[in-house]
Phi, psi and omega in degrees: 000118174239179171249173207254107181281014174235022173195067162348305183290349191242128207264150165277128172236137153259263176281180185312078159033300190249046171056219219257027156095348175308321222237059206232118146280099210295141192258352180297346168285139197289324191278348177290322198307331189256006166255354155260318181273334161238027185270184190282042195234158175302303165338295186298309167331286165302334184279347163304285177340285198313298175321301186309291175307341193266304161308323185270310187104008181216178155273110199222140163254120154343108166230010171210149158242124208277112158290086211236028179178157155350146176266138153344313170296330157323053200306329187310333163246054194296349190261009174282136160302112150306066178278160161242128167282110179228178189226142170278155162320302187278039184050053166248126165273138151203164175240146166217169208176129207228143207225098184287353195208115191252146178256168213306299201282036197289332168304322159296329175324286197312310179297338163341282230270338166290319208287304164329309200276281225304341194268334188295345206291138193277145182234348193305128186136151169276332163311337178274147210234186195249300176321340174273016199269107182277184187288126202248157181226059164321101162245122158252104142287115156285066187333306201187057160229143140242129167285299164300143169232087180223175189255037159262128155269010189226116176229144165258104175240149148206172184310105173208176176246128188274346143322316167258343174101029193242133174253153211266354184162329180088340198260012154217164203197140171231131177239116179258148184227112202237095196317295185300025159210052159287324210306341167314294181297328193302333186290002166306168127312113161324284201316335173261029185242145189270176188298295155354296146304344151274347165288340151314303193286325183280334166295318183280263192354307231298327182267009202252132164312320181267006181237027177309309171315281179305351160274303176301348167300302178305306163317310189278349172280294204294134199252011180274306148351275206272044157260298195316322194294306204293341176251010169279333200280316181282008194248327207251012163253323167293085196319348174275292213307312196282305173294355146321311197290312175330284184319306188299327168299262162013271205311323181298310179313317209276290170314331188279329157298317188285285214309327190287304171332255188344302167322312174283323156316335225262295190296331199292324155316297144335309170302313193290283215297332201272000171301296150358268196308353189272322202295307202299314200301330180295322180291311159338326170268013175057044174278137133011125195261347147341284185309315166270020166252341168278329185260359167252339178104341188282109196305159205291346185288339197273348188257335172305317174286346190282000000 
């Protein structure tokens, strides 16, 4: 990585950063997302700003990360949301949080949890006012869910009444980010995609082969990217960190399976019981049992047994 002496802020990549692609940590994963966005270094730090900001729509610098779960390293809470919690320079919570599997009810999730952050705030003291109550940010990027059914991949909700068209204030706010409906923007010029949009596409993009140019195009307009890139790279050349990471995937994979097993069990189970019941109100109507192995799928000996 070198830098662009006629643009400082901006780092040079020549080929793909991680060689020939094997050795790619996918960042849509909450444990990757979150061993990149939290470590103790100005890279990591900055690409958070930058991220933060690029989502909110102002600038804010990061100046604490909120210890609000297990540190990472901790496989025993590998079945946890990683999320990151943080506070800006001026005291704004924010949270942020990257969901490779987004769960059914994750919108309610999300208000839950603005409530939470926004209610946790100390008002204690007689000097405190309902007025010191900073401004709170619930952000989920979101992998391989649609929520909406619009072609935005950036949605902003906060309290207001919509009849009329009034907000209530403003000082908590949930932003969602829905990968799967980058693809517009990834079809851009890098130079006309707003940051919000380059921060999309390299997150969906970053391992797909066929969008190597444009990710790295992206890395070099943004400099937040590639604060982000540079500490990916050093968690996938450390042979610990990466094979942790390897495992934390694995494992997630592995539970996300079994529960989708059970889940597919559950149902089929279910079907079959509700066959049953169908098969017995039919023999009870003195139906045939020809027929009624014809209308449940059940063989005459399992309708013979009811």
């Amino acid at each position: 990585m070198e830098i662009n002496k006629q643009n400082p802020t901006q780092y040079e990549w020549g080929p793909f950063p991680f060689g020939d692609g094997e050795r790619i940590l996918d960042i849509r994963y909450d444990e990757v997302f979150k061993a990149v966005f939290t470590k103790d270094t100005s890279n990591s730090r900055g690409a958070l700003s930058k991220l933060i900001s690029a989502l909110i729509g102002r600038t804010v610098a990061v100046e604490t990360i909120i210890a609000n779960e297990p540190p990472i390293d901790d496989t025993r809470q590998r079945y946890l949301r990683f999320d990151v919690a943080c506070k800006t320079k001026k005291g704004e919570l924010v949270n942020v949080e990257m969901s490779f599997n987004p769960i059914a009810s994750e919108l309610v999730r999300l208000e839950y949890h603005v409530a939470r952050l926004f209610a946790g705030q100390d008002l204690h003291g007689k000097d405190k006012k309902y007025d010191n109550l900073k401004e709170t940010y619930q952000i989920a990027i979101l992998a391989n869910e649609k929520f909406f059914n619009d072609e935005n991949f950036v949605h902003n909700f906060s309290y207001c009444d919509l009849e009329n068209r009034i907000s209530l204030g403003g000082r908590t706010k949930i932003i969602t980010v829905e990968l799967l409906k980058t693809e517009p923007a990834a079809g851009k010029p890098v130079e006309e995609m707003t940051n919000a949009e380059l921060w999309a596409v390299f997150f969906q993009y970053l391992t797909d082969p066929e969008k190597r140019d444009k990710i790295i195009e992206i890395i070099n307009q943004e400099e937040g990217i590639a604060m982000a890139v540079d500490t990916l790279i050093n968690i996938t050349k450390d042979e610990i960190e990466f094979a942790r990471m390897t495992t934390l995937i694995k494992s997630e994979l592995d539970w996300r399976s079994r529960i989708g097993d059970a889940e597919n069990k559950g149902r089929r189970e279910g079907r079959n019981e509700e066959k049953l019941e169908n098969a017995r109100k039919m023999k009870a109507d003195n139906m045939p049992i020809s027929q009624i192995s014809k209308y449940t799928g059940l063989s005459t000996e399992a309708i013979d047994q009811l």
